[in-house]
C-alpha positions in Angstrom: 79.2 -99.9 -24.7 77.8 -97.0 -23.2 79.2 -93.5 -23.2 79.4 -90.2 -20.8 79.5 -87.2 -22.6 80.1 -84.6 -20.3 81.7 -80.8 -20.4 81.1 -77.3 -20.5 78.1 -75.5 -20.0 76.7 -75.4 -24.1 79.0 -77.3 -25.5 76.7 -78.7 -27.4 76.9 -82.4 -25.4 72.9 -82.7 -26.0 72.5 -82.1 -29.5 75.2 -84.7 -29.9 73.8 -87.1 -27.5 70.5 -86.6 -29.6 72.7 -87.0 -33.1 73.6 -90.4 -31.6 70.3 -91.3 -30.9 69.4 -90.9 -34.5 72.2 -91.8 -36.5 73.8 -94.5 -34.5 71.3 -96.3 -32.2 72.5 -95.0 -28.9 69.7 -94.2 -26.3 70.1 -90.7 -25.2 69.7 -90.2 -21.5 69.7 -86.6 -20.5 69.8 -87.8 -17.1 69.5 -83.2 -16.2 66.2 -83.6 -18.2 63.1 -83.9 -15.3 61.2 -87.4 -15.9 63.7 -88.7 -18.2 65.1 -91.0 -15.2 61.9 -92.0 -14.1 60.4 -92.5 -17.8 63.3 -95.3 -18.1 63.0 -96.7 -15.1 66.4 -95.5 -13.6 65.5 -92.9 -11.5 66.1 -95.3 -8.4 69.7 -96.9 -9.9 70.9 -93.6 -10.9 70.2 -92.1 -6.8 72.3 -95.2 -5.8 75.0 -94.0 -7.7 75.4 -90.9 -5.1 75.8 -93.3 -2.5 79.1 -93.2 -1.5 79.7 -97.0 -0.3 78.0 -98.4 -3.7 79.7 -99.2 -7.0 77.5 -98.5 -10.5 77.0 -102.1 -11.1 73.2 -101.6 -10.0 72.4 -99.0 -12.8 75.0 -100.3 -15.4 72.9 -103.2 -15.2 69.9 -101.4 -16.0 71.6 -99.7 -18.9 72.1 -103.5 -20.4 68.7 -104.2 -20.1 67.9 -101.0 -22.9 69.9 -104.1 -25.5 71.3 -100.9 -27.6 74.3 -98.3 -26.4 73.3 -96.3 -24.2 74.8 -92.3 -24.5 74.4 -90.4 -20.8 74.1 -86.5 -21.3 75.4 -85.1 -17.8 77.2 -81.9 -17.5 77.9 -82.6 -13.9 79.6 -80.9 -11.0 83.1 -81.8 -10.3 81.8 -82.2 -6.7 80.2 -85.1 -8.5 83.7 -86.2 -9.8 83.6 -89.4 -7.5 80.4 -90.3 -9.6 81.6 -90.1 -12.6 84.8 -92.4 -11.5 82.4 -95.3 -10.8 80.6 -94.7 -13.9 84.6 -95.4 -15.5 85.4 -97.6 -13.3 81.7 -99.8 -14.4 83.2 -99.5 -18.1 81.4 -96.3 -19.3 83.7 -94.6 -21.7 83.6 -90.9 -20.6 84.1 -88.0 -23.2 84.8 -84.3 -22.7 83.3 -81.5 -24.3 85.5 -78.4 -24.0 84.6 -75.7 -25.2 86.2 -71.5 -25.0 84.9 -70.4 -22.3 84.0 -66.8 -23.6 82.2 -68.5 -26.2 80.4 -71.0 -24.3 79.2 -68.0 -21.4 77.6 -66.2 -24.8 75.7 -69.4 -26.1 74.4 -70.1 -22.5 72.7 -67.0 -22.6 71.6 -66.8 -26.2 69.5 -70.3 -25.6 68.2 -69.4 -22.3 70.3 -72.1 -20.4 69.4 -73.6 -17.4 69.3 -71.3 -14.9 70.9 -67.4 -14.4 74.1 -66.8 -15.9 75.9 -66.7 -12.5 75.2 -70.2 -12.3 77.2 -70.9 -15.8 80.0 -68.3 -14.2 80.0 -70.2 -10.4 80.1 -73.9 -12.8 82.8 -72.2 -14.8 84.9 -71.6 -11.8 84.3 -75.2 -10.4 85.6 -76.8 -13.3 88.8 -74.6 -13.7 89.3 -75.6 -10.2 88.7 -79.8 -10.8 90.6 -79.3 -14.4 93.6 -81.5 -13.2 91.5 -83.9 -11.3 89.2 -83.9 -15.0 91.9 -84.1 -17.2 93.3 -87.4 -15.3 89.9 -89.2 -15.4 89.1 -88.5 -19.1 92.5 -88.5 -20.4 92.8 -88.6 -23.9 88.6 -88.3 -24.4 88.2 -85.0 -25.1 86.8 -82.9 -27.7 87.3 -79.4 -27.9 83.2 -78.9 -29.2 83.1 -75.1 -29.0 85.9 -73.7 -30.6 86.5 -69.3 -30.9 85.3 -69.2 -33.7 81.2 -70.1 -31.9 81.0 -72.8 -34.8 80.1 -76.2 -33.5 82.1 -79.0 -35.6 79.0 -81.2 -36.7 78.6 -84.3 -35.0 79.7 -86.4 -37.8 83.1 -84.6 -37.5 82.9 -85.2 -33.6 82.2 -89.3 -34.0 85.2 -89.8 -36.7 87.2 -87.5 -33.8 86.4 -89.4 -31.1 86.7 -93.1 -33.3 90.3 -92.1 -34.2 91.4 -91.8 -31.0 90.4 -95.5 -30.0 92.1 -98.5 -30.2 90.9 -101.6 -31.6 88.8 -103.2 -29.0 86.6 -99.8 -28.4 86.3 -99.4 -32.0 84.6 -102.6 -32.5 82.7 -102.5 -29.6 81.5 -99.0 -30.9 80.8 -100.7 -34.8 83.9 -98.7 -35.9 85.7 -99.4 -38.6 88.7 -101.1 -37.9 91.8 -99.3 -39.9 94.1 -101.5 -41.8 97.5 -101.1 -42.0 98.9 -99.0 -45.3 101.2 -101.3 -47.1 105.2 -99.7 -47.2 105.0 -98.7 -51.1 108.7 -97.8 -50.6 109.2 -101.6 -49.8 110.3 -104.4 -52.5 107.3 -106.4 -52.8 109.0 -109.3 -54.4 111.0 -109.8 -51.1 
């Protein structure tokens, strides 16, 4: 199975993507990164997936061949919303990293982000824009990553987040745990 995790502007989606890598197997494809496409060989299957008349099979295909999960790290722009529907749509599992604005702007420019802070503000402004059009295609796979407070939860905290919000089949596809059911203490066990 092989995951988007996607959001605000330093959220921290890369140093979980890179907590995956090394805790749980996943590859981590920054796919923003330069030569990260084109050290995997994807580069070519990941430009198809702008094409508007082609589905993701092409570079979901080339994920499978990596024989280990693959976690994508792409804060995109909702004008790339369409994108990430095929990604879904292919069986990626897509996760959003919310984060407090405010909070977020701050770290951006604390860690030198990509690019002038306008660009963070003009991204911020996209987003609120696409919010409902986000919130329909993640649902329920969200994490709110960068709280007030400016404390990142650790990743571990994240992972048992995001496992508990899975139902069976995800969870064992992801080497979850599967929770069993507590036994009714209040109930007569000779009956």
């Amino acid at each position: 199975m092989h995951l988007l995790i996607s959001g605000i502007p330093a959220s921290g989606k890369s140093t979980f993507c890179r907590w995956l890598e090394e805790k749980k197997g996943f590859l981590h494809l920054d796919v923003e990164k330069p030569g990260v496409l084109d050290r995997y060989g994807l580069a070519t299957a990941w430009s198809a997936l702008f094409d508007t008349n082609r589905a993701a099979t092409h570079f979901i295909e080339a994920l499978d061949k990596f024989k280990r999960p693959v976690a994508i790290d792409w804060g995109f722009a909702p004008e790339c919303l369409n994108t990430v529907r095929k990604l879904f749509d292919s069986g990626v599992m897509l996760w959003w990293f919310a984060a407090d604005w405010a909070v977020a702007r701050r770290k951006f420019i604390e860690r030198g982000g990509k690019g002038p802070v306008e660009g963070f503000d003009i991204q911020i402004r996209k987003f609120e824009a696409a919010l409902p059009e986000i919130n329909a295609l993640f649902g329920s796979h969200k994490e709110y990553a960068l709280p007030s407070t400016g404390i990142y939860p650790s990743p571990d905290k994240l992972w048992k987040s995001m496992l508990d919000t899975l139902v069976e089949p995800s969870r064992r596809r992801l080497g979850a745990p599967i929770p069993r059911p507590t036994p009714d203490l209040n109930q007569d066990p000779k009956r």
